[in-house]
N, C-alpha and C positions, 0 to 999 in steps of 0.2 A: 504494500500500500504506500504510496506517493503522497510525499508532505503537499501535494494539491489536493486529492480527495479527503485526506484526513480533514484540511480547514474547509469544505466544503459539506462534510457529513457532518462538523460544529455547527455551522454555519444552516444545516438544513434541519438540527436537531434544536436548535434556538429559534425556528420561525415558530411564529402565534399567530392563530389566524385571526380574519378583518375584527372580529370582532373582539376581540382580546385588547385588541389593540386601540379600538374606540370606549372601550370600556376604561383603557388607561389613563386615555384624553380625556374624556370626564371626570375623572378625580381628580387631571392634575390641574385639569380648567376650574373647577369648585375650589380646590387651592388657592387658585390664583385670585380667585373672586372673593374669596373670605380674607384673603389678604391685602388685596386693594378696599375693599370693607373697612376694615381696621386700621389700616395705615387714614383712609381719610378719616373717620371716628376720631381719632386720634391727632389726628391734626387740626380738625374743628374745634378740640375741647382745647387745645394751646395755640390758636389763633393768634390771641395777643401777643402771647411773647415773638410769635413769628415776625409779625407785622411791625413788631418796634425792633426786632432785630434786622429787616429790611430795609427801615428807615432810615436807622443809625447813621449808617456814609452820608445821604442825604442831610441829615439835620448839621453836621459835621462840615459840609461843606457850605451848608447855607450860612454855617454861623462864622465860617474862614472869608467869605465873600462877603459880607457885610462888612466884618473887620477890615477888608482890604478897599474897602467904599468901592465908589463908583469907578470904573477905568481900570481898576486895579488888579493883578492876577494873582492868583494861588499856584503855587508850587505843586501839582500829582504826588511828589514826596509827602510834604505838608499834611494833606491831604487823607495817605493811606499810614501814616506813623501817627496822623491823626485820632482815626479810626477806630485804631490798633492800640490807642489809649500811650502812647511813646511822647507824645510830642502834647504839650498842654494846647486847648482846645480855648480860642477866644471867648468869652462872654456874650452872647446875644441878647435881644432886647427881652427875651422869654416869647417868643411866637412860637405857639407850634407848628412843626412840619408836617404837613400830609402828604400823601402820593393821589396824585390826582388821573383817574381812567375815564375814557371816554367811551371804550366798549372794547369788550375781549379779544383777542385775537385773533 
């Protein structure tokens, strides 16, 4: 017996047939779906902290560009050592920052 038919007798002793095989796909698609579930669940219930952790840069640079008036430019160093909490962060007048959409993408 030839190391060809040996891996081809593996090979034809490991088929499953159609339905075996859609039956795998459904458990792994329910998987998937109970974990896309959760992960969103999950994300809804700490929303907040998402949304001020995406702001962050933003508020960061609103408050470097004020400081820096009108005409005036920031540094992208400045900026992300900013951020990153490295580099002291100017005083703004206390405005909040929001993210402003105008429709999904």
């Amino acid at each position: 017996m030839s190391p060809h038919d040996r891996d081809e007798d593996e090979i034809e002793a490991s088929r499953a047939p159609l339905m075996d095989h859609l039956i795998e796909l459904r458990s792994r698609l329910m998987i998937c779906v109970a974990a896309f579930v959760v992960g969103f669940i999950g994300c809804f219930i700490v929303a907040d902290p998402i949304y001020v952790f995406l702001v962050q840069p933003f508020a960061v640079a609103a408050q470097f560009r004020e400081a820096a008036g009108p005409g005036g430019s920031v540094s992208p160093f400045d900026l992300i050592l900013g951020t990153a909490g490295l580099v002291p962060v100017p005083q703004g007048d206390g405005q909040t920052v929001n993210l402003i959409f105008t429709a999904p993408l």
